[in-house]
C-alpha positions in Angstrom: -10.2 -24.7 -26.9 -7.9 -27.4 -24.9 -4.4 -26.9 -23.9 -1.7 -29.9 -23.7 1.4 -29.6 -21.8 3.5 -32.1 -20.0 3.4 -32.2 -16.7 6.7 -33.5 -16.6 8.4 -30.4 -18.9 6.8 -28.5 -16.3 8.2 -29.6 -13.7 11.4 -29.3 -15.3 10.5 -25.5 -15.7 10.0 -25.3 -11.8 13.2 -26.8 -10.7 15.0 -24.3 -13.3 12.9 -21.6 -11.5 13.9 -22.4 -8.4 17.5 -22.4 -9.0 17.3 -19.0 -10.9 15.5 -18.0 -7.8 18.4 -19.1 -5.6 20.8 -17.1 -7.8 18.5 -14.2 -7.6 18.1 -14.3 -3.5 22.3 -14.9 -3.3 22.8 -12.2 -5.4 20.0 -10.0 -3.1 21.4 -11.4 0.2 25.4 -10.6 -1.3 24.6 -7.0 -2.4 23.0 -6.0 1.0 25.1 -7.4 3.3 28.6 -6.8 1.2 27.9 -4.1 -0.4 25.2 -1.3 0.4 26.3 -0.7 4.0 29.7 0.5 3.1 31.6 3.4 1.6 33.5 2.4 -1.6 37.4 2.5 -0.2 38.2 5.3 -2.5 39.7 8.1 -0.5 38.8 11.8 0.4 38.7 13.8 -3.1 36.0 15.3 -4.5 36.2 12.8 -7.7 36.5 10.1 -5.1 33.7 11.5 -3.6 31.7 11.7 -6.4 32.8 8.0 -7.4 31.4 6.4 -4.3 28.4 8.7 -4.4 27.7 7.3 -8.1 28.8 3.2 -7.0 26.2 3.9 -4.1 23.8 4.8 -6.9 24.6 2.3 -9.2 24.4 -0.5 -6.3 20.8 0.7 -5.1 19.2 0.6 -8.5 21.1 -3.4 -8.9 19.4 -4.3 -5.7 16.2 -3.0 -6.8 16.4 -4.9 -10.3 17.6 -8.1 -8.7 15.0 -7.7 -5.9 12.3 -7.3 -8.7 13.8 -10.6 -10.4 13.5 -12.4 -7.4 9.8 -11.4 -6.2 8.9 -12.2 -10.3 10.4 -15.7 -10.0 8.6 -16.2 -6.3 5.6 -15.4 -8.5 6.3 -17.6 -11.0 7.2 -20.3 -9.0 4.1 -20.0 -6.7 1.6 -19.8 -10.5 3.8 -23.0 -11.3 3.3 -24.9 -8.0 -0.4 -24.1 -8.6 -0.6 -25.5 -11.8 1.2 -28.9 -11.0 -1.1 -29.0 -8.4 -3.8 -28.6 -9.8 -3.1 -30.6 -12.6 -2.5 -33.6 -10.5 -5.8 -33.3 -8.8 -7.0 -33.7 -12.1 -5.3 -36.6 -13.2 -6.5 -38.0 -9.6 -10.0 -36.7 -10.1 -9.8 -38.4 -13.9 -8.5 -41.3 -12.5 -11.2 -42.0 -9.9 -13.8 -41.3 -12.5 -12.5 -43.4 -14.7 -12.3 -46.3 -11.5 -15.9 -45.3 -10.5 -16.9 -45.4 -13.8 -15.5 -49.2 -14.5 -17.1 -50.0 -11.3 -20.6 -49.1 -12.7 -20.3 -50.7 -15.7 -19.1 -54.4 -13.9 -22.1 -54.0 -11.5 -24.2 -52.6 -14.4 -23.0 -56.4 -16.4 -23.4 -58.2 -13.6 -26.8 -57.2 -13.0 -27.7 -58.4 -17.0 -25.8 -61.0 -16.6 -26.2 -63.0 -13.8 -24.0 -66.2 -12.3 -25.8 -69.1 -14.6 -27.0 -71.0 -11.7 -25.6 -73.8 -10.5 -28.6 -76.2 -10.4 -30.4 -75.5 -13.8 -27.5 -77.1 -15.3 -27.1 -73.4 -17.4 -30.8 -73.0 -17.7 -32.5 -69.4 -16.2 
């Protein structure tokens, strides 16, 4: 079994990654520092009470989610890295094969054919 893919769609992928993974961290970074630490401004009743109690709630289980998100797209992004890389190692590895392999084959016809000397007018 062989897989194709194009190295260059993936990259593609990546950088797509890595802005979704921006997004994700902003939206991390916004929700802790704007919005955990304090109290809804909602006042003293019991409903208001109960309000803030619930937005506290609700803002926990988004920075959970969105912390999730992010850590999945580090993971993704760290699997995708791996891949170019190792990809390109084997497009460098292929390539000097395929150099090493040429050079072999010119010393390999040199040595059945050698230079017609110069002095046997062609003869050997």
């Amino acid at each position: 079994m062989s897989v194709e893919f194009d190295i260059h769609s993936l990259q593609d992928f990546r950088k797509a990654l890595a802005q979704r993974q921006k997004q994700a961290q902003a939206i991390v970074t916004a929700v802790t520092n704007h919005l955990q630490p304090s109290r809804p401004p909602v006042g003293g009743f019991a409903d208001a009470s109960l309000y803030a109690s619930d937005m506290r709630t609700k803002n926990s289980a988004y920075l959970d989610r969105v912390t999730k998100l992010r850590d999945a797209l580090d993971v993704a992004l760290t699997g995708t890295d791996q891949i170019i890389k190792n990809y390109q190692t084997v497009e460098a590895l292929n390539h000097a094969n395929a150099a090493d392999i040429a050079d072999r084959v010119d010393t390999i016809a040199t040595t059945l054919n050698p230079k017609k000397d110069q002095n046997t007018n062609g003869a050997v």
